[in-house]
PDB file of N, H, CA, C and O in Angstrom:
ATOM      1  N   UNK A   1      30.008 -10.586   0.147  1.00  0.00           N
ATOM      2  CA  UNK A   1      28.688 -10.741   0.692  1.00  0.00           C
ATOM      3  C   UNK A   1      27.985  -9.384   0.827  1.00  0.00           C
ATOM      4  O   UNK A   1      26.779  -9.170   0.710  1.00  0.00           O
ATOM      5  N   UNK A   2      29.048  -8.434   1.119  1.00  0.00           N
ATOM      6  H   UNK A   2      30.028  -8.609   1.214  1.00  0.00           H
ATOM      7  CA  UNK A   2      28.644  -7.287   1.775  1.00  0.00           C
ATOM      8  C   UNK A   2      27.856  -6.614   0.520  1.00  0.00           C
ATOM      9  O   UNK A   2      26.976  -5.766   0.665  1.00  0.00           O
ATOM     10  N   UNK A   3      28.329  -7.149  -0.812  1.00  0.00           N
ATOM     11  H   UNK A   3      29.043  -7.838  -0.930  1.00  0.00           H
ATOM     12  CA  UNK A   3      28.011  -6.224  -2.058  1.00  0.00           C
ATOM     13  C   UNK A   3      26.792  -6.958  -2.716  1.00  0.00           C
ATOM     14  O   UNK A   3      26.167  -6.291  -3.541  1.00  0.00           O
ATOM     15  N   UNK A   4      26.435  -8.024  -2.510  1.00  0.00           N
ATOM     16  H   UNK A   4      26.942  -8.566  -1.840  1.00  0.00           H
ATOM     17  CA  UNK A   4      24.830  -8.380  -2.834  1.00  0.00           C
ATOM     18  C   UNK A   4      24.152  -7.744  -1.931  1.00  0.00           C
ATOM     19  O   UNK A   4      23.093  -7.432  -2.477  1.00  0.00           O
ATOM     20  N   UNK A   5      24.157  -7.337  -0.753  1.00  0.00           N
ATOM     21  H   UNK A   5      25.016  -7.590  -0.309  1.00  0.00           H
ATOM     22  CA  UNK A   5      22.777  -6.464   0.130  1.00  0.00           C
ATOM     23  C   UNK A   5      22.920  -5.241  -0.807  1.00  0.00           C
ATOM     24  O   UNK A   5      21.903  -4.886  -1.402  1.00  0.00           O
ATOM     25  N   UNK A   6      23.978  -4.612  -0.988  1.00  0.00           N
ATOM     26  H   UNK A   6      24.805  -4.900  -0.504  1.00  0.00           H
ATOM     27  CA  UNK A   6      24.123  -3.267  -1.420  1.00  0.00           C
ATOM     28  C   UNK A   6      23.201  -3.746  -3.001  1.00  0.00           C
ATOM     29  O   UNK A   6      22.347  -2.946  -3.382  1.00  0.00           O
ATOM     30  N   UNK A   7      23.367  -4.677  -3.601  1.00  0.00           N
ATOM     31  H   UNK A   7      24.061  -5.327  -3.291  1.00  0.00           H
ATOM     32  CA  UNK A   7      22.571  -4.378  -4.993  1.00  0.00           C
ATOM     33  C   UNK A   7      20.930  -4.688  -4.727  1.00  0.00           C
ATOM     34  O   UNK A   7      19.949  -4.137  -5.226  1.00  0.00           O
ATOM     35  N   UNK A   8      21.016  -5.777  -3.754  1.00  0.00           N
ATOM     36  H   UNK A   8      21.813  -6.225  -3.348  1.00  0.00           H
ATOM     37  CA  UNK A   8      19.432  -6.225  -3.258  1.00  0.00           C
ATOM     38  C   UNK A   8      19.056  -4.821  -2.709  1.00  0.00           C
ATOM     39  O   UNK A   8      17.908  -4.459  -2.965  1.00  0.00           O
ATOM     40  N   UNK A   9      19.511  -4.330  -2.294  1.00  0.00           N
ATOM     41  H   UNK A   9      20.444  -4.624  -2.086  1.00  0.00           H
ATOM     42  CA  UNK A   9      18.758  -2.903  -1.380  1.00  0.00           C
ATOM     43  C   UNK A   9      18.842  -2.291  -2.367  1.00  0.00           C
ATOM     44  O   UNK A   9      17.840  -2.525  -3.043  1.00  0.00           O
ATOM     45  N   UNK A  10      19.642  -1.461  -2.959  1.00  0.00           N
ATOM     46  H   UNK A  10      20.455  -1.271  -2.409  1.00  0.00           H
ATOM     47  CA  UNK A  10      19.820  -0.871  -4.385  1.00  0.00           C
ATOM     48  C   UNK A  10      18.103  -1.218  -4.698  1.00  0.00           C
ATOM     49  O   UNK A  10      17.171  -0.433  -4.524  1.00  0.00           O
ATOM     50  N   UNK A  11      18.036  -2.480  -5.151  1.00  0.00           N
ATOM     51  H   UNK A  11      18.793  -3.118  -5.292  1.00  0.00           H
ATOM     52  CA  UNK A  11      16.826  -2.579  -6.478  1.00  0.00           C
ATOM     53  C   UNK A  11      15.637  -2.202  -5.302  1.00  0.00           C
ATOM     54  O   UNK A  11      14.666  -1.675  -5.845  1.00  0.00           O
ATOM     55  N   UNK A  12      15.517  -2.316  -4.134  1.00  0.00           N
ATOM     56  H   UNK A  12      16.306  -2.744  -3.692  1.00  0.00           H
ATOM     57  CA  UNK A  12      14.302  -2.745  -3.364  1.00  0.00           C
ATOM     58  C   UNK A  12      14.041  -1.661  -3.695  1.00  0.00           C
ATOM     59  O   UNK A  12      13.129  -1.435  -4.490  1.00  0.00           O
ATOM     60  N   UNK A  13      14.931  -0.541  -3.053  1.00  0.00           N
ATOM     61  H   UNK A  13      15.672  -0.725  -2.407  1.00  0.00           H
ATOM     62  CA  UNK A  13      14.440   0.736  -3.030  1.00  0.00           C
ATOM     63  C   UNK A  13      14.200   1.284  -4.186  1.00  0.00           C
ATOM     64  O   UNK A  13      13.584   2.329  -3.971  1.00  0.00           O
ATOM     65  N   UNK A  14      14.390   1.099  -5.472  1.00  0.00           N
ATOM     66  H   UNK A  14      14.890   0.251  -5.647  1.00  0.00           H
ATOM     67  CA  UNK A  14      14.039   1.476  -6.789  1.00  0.00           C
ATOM     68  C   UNK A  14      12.450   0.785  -7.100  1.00  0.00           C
ATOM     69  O   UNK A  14      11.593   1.339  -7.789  1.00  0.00           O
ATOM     70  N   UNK A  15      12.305  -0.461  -6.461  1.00  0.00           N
ATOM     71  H   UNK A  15      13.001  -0.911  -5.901  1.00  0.00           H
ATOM     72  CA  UNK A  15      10.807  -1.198  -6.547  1.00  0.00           C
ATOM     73  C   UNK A  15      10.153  -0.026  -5.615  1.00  0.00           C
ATOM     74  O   UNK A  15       9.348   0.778  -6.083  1.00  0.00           O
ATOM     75  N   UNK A  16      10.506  -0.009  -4.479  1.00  0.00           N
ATOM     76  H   UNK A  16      11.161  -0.663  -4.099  1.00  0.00           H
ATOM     77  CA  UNK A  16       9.391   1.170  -4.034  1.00  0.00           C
ATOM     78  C   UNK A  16       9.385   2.415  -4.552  1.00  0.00           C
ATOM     79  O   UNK A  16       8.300   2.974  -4.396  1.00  0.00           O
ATOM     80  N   UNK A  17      10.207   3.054  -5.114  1.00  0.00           N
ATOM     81  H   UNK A  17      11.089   2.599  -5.241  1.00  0.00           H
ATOM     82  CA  UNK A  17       9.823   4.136  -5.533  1.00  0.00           C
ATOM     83  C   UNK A  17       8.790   3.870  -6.703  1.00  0.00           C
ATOM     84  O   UNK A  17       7.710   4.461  -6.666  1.00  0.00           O
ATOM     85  N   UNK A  18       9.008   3.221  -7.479  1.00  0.00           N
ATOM     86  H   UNK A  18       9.885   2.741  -7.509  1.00  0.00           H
ATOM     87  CA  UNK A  18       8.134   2.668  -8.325  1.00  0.00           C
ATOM     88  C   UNK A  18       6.609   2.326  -8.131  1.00  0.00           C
ATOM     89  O   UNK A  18       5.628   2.748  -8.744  1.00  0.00           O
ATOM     90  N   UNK A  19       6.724   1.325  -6.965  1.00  0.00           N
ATOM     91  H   UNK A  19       7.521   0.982  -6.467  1.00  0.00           H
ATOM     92  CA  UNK A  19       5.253   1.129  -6.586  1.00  0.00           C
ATOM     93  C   UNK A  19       5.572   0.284  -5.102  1.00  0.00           C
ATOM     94  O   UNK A  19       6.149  -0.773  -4.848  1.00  0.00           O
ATOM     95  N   UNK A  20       4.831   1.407  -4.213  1.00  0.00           N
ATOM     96  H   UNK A  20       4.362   2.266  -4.419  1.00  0.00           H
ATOM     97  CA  UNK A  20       5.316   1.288  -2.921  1.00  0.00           C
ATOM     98  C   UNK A  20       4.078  -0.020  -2.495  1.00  0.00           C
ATOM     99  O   UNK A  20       4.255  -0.530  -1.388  1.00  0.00           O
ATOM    100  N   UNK A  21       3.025  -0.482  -3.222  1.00  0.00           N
ATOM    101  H   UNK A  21       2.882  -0.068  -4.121  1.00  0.00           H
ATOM    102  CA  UNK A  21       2.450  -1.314  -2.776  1.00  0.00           C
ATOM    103  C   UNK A  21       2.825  -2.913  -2.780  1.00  0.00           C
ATOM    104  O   UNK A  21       2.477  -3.846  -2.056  1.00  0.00           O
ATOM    105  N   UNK A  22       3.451  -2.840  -3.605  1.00  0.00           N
ATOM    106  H   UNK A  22       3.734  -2.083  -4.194  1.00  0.00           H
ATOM    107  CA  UNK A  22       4.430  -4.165  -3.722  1.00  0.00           C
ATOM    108  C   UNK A  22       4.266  -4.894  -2.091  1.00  0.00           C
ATOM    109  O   UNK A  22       4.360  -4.242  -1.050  1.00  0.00           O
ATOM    110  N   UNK A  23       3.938  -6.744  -2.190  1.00  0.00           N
ATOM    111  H   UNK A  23       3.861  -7.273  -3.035  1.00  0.00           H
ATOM    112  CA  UNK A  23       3.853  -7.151  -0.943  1.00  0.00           C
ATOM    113  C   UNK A  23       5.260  -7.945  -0.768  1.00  0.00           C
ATOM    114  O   UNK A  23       5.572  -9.043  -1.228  1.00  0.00           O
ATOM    115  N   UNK A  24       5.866  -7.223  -0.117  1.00  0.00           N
ATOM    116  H   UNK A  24       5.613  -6.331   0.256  1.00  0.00           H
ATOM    117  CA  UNK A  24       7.669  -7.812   0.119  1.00  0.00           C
ATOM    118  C   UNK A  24       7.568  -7.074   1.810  1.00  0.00           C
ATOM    119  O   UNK A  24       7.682  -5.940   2.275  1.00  0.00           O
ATOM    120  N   UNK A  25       7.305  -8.387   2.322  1.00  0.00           N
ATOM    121  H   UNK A  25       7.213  -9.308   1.944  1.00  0.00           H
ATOM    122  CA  UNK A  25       7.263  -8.288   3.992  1.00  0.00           C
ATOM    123  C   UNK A  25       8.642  -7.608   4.453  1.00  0.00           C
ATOM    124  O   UNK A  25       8.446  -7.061   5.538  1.00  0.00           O
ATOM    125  N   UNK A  26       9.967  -7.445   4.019  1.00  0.00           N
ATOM    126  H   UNK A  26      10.126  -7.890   3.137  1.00  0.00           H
ATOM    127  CA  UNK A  26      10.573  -6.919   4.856  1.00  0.00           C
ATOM    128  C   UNK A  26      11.416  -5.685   3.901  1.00  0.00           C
ATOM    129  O   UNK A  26      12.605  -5.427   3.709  1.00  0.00           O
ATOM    130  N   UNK A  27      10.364  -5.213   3.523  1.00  0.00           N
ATOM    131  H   UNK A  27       9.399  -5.422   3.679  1.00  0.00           H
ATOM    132  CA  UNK A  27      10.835  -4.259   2.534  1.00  0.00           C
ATOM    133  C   UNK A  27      11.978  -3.117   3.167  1.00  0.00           C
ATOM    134  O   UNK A  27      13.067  -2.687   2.788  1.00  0.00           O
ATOM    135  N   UNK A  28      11.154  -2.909   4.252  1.00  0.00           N
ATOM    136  H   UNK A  28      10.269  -3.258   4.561  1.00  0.00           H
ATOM    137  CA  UNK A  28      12.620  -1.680   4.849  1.00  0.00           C
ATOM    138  C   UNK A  28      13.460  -1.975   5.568  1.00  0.00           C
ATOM    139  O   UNK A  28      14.192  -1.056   5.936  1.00  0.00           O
ATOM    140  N   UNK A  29      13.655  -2.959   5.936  1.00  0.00           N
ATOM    141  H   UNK A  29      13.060  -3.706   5.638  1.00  0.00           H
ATOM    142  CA  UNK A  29      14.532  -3.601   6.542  1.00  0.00           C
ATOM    143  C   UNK A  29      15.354  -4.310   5.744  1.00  0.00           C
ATOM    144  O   UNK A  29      16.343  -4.822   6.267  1.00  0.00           O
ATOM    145  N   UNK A  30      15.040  -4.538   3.880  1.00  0.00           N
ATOM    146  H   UNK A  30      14.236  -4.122   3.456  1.00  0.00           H
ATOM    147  CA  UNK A  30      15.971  -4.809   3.172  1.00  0.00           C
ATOM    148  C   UNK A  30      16.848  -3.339   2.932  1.00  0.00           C
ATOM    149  O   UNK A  30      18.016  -3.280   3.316  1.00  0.00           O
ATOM    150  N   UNK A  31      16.191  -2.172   2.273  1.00  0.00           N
ATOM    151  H   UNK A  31      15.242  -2.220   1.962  1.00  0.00           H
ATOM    152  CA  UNK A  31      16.243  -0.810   2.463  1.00  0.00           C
ATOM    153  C   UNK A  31      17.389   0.018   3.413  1.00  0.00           C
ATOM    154  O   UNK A  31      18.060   0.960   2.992  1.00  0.00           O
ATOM    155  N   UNK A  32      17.447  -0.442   4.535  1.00  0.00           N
ATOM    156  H   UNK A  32      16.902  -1.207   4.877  1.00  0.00           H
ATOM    157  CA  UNK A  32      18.092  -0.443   5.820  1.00  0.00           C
ATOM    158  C   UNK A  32      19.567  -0.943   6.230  1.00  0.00           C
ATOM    159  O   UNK A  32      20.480  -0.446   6.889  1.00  0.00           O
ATOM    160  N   UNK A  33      19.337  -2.457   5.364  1.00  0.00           N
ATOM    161  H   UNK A  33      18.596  -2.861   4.828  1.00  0.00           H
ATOM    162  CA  UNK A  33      20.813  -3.397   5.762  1.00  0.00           C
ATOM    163  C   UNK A  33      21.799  -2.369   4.285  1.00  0.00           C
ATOM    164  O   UNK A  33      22.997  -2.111   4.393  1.00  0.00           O
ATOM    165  N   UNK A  34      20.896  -1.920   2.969  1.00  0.00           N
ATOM    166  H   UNK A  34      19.922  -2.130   2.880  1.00  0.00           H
ATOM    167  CA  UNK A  34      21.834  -1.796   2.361  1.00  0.00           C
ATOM    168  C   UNK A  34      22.285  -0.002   2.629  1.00  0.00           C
ATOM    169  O   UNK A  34      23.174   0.692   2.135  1.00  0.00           O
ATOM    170  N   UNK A  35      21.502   0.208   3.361  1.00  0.00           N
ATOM    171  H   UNK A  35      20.780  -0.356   3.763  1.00  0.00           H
ATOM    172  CA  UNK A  35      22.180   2.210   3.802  1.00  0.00           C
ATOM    173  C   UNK A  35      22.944   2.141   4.577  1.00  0.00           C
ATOM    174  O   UNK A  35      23.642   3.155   4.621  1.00  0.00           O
ATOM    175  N   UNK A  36      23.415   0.746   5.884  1.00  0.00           N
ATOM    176  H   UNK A  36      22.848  -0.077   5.848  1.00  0.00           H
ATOM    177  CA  UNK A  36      24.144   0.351   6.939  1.00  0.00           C
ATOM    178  C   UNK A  36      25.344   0.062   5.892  1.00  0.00           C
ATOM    179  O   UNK A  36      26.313   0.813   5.780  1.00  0.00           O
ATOM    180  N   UNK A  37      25.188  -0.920   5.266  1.00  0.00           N
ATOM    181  H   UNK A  37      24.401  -1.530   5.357  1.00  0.00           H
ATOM    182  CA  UNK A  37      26.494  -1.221   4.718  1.00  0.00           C
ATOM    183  C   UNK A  37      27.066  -0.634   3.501  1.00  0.00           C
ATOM    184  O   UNK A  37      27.827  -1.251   2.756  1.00  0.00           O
ATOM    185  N   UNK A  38      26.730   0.416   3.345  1.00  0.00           N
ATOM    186  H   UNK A  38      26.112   0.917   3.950  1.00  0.00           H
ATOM    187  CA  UNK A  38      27.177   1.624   2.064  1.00  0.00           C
ATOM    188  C   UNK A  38      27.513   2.807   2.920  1.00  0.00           C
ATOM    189  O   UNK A  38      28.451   3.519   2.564  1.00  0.00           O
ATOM    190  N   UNK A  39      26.841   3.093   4.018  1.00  0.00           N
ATOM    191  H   UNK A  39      26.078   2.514   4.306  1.00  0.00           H
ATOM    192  CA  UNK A  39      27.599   4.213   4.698  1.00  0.00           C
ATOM    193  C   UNK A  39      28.028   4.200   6.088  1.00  0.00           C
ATOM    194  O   UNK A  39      28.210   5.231   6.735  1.00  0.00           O
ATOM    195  N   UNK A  40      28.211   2.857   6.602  1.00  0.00           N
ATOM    196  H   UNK A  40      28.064   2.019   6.076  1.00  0.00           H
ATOM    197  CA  UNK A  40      28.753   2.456   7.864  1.00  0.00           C
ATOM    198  C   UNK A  40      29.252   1.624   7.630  1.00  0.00           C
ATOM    199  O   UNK A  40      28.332   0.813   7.744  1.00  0.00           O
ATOM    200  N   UNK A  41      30.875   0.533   7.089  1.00  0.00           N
ATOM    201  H   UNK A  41      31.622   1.191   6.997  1.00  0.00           H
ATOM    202  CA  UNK A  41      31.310   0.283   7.321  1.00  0.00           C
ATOM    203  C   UNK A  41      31.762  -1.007   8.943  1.00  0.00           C
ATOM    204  O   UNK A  41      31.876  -2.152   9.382  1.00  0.00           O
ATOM    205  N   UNK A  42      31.831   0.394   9.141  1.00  0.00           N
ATOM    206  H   UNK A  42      31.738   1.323   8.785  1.00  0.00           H
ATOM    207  CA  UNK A  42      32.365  -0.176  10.526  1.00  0.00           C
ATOM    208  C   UNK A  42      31.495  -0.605  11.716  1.00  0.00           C
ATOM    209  O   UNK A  42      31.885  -0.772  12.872  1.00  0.00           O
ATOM    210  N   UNK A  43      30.045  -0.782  11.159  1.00  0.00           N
ATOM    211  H   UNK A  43      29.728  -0.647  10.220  1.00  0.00           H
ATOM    212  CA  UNK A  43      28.484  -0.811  11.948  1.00  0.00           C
ATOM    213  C   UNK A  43      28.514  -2.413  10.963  1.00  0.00           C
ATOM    214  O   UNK A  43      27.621  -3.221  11.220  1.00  0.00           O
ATOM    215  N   UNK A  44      29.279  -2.680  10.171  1.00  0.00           N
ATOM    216  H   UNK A  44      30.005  -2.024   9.963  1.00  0.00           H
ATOM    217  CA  UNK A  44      28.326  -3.842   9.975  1.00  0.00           C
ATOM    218  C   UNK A  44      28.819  -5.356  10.485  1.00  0.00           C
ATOM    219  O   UNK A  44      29.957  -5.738  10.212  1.00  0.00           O
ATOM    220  N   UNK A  45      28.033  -6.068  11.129  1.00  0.00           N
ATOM    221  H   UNK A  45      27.108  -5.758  11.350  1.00  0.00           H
ATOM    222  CA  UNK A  45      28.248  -7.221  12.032  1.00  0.00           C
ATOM    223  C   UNK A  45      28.213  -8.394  11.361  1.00  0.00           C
ATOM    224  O   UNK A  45      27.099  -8.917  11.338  1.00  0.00           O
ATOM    225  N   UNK A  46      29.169  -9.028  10.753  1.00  0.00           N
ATOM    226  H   UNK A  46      30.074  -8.602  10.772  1.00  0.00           H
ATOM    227  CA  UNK A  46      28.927 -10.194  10.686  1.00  0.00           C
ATOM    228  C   UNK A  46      28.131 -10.799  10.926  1.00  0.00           C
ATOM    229  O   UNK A  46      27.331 -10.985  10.008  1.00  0.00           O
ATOM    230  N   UNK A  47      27.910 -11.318  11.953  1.00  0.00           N
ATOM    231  H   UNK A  47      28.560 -11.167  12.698  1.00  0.00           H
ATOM    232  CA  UNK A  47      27.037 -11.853  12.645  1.00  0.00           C
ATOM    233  C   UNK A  47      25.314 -11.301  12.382  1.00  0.00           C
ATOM    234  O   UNK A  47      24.367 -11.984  12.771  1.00  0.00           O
ATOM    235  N   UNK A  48      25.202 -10.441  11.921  1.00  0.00           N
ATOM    236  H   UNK A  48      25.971  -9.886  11.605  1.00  0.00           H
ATOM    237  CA  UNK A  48      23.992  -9.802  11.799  1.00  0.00           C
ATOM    238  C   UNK A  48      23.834 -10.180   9.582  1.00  0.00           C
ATOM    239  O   UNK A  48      22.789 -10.523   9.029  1.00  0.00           O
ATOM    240  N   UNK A  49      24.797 -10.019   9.079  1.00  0.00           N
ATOM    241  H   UNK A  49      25.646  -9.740   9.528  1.00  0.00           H
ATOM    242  CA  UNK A  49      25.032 -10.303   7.870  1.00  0.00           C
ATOM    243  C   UNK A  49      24.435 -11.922   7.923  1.00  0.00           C
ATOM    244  O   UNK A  49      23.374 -12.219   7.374  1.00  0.00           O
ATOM    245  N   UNK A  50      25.174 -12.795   8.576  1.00  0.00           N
ATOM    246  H   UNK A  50      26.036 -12.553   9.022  1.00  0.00           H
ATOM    247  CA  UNK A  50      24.879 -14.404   8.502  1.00  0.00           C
ATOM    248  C   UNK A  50      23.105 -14.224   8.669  1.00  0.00           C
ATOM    249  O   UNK A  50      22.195 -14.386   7.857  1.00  0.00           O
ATOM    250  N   UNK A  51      23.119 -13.890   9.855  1.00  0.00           N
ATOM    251  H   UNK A  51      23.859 -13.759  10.515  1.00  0.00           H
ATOM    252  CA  UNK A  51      21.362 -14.212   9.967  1.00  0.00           C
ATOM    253  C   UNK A  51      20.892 -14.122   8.998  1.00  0.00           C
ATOM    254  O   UNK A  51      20.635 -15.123   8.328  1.00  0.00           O
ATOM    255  N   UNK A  52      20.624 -12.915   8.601  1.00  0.00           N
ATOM    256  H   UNK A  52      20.832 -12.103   9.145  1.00  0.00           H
ATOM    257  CA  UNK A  52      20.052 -12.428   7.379  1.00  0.00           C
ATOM    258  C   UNK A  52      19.813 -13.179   6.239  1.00  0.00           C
ATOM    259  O   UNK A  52      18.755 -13.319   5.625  1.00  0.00           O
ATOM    260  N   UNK A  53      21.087 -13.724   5.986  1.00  0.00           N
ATOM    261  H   UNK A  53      21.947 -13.611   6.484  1.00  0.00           H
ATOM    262  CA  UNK A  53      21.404 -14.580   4.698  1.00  0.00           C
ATOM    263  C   UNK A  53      20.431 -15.980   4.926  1.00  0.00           C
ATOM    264  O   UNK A  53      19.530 -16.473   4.246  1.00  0.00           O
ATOM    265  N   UNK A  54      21.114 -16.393   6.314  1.00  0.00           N
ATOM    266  H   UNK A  54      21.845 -15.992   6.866  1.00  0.00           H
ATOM    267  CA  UNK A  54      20.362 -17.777   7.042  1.00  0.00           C
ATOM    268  C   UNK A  54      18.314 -17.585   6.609  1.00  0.00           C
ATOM    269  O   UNK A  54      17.613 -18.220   5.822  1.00  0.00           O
ATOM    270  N   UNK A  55      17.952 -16.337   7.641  1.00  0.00           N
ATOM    271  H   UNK A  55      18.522 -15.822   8.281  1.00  0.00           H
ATOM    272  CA  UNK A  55      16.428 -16.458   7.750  1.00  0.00           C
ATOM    273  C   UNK A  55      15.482 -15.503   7.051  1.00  0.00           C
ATOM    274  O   UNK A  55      14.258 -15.474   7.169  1.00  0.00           O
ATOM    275  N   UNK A  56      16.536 -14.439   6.025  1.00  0.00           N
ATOM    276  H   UNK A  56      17.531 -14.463   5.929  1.00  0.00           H
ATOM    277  CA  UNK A  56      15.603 -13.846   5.508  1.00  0.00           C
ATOM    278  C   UNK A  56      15.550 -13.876   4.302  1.00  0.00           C
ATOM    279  O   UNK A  56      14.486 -13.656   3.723  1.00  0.00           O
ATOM    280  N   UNK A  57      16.511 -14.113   3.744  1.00  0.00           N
ATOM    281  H   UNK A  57      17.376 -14.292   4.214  1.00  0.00           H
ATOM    282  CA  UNK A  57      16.438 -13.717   2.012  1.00  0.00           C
ATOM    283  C   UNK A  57      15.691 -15.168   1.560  1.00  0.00           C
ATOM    284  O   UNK A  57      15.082 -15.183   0.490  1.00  0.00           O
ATOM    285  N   UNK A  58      15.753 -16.429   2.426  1.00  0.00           N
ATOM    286  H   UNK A  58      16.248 -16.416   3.294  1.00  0.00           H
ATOM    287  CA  UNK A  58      14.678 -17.341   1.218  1.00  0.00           C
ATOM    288  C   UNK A  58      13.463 -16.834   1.519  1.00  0.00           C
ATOM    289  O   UNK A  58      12.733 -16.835   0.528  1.00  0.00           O
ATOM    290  N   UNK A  59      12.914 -16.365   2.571  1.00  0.00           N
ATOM    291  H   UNK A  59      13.507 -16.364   3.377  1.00  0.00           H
ATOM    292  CA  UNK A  59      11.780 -15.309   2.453  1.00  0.00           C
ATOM    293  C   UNK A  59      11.581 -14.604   1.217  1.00  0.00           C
ATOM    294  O   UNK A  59      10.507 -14.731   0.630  1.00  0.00           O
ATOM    295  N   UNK A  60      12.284 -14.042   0.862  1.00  0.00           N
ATOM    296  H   UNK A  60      13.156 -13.938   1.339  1.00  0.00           H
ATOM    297  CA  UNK A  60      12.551 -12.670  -0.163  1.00  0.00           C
ATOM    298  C   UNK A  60      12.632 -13.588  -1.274  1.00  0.00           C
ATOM    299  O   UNK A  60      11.681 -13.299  -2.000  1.00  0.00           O
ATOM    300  N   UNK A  61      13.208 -14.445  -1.727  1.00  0.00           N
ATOM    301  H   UNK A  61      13.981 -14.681  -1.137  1.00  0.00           H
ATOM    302  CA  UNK A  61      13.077 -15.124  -3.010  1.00  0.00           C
ATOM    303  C   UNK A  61      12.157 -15.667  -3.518  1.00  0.00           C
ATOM    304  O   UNK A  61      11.902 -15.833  -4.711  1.00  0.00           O
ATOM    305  N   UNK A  62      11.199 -16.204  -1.912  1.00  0.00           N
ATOM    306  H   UNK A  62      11.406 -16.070  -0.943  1.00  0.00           H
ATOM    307  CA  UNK A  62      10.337 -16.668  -2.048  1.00  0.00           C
ATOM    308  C   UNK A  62       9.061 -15.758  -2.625  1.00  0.00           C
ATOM    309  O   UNK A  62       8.518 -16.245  -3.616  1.00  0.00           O
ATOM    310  N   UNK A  63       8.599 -14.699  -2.209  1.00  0.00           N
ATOM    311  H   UNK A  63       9.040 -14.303  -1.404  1.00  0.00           H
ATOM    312  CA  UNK A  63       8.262 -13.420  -2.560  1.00  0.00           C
ATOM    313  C   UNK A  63       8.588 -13.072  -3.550  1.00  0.00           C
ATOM    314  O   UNK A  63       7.628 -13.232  -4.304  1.00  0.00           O
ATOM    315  N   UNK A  64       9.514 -12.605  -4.142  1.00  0.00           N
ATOM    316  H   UNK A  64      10.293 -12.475  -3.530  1.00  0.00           H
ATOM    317  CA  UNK A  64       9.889 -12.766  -5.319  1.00  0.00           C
ATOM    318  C   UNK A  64       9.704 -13.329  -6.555  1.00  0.00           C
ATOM    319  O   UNK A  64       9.443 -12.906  -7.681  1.00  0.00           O
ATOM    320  N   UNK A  65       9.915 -14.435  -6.029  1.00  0.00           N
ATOM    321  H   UNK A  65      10.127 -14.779  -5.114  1.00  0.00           H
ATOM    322  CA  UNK A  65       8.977 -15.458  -7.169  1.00  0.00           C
ATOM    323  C   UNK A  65       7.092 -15.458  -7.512  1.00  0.00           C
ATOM    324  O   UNK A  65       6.321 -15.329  -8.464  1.00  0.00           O
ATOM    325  N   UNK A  66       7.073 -15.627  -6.463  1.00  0.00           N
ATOM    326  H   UNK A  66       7.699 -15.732  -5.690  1.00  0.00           H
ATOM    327  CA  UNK A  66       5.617 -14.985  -6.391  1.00  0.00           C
ATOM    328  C   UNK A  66       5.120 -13.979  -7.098  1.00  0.00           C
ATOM    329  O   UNK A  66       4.054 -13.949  -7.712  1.00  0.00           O
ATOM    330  N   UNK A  67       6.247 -12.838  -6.947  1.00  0.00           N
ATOM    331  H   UNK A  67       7.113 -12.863  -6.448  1.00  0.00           H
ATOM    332  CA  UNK A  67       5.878 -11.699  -7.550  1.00  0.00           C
ATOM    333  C   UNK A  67       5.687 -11.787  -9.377  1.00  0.00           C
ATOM    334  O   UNK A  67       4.855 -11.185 -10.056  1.00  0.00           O
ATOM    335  N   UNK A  68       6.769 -12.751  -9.843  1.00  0.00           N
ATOM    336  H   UNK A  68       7.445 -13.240  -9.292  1.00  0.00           H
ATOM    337  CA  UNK A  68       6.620 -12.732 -11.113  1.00  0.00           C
ATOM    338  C   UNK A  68       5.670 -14.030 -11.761  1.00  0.00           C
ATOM    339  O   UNK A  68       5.489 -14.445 -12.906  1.00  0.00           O
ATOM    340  N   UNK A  69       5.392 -14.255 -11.011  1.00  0.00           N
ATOM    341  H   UNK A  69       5.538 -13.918 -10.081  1.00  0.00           H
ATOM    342  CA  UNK A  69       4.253 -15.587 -11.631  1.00  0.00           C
ATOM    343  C   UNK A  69       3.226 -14.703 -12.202  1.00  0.00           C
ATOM    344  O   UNK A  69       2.232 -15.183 -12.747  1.00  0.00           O
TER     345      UNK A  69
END
């Protein structure tokens, strides 16, 4: 689980460098989960992982999709 945030954050942050106007509502906070779980380990909560999965990423797909229409 831990290694899809790391590639989702991976690309986010390559989309913003690219073009920081991009409308992806939780852009740094995708940005964020994947610098937590690439260089903290021992900071990352389960429990904080589930949510995420639960209430944010169909957000983000949803967006996503959007983006390429």
């Amino acid at each position: 689980m831990e290694r899809e945030f790391e590639i989702i954050g991976e690309a986010m942050k390559r989309l913003e460098k690219i073009d920081s106007t991009l409308e992806i509502s939780s852009k740094k906070q995708i940005i964020n989960m994947r610098n937590r779980v690439i260089h903290g380990y021992d900071k990352v909560d389960n429990e904080i992982v589930w949510g995420t999965i639960i209430r944010h990423l169909p957000k983000l797909k949803q967006e996503i999709d959007n983006l390429l229409k």
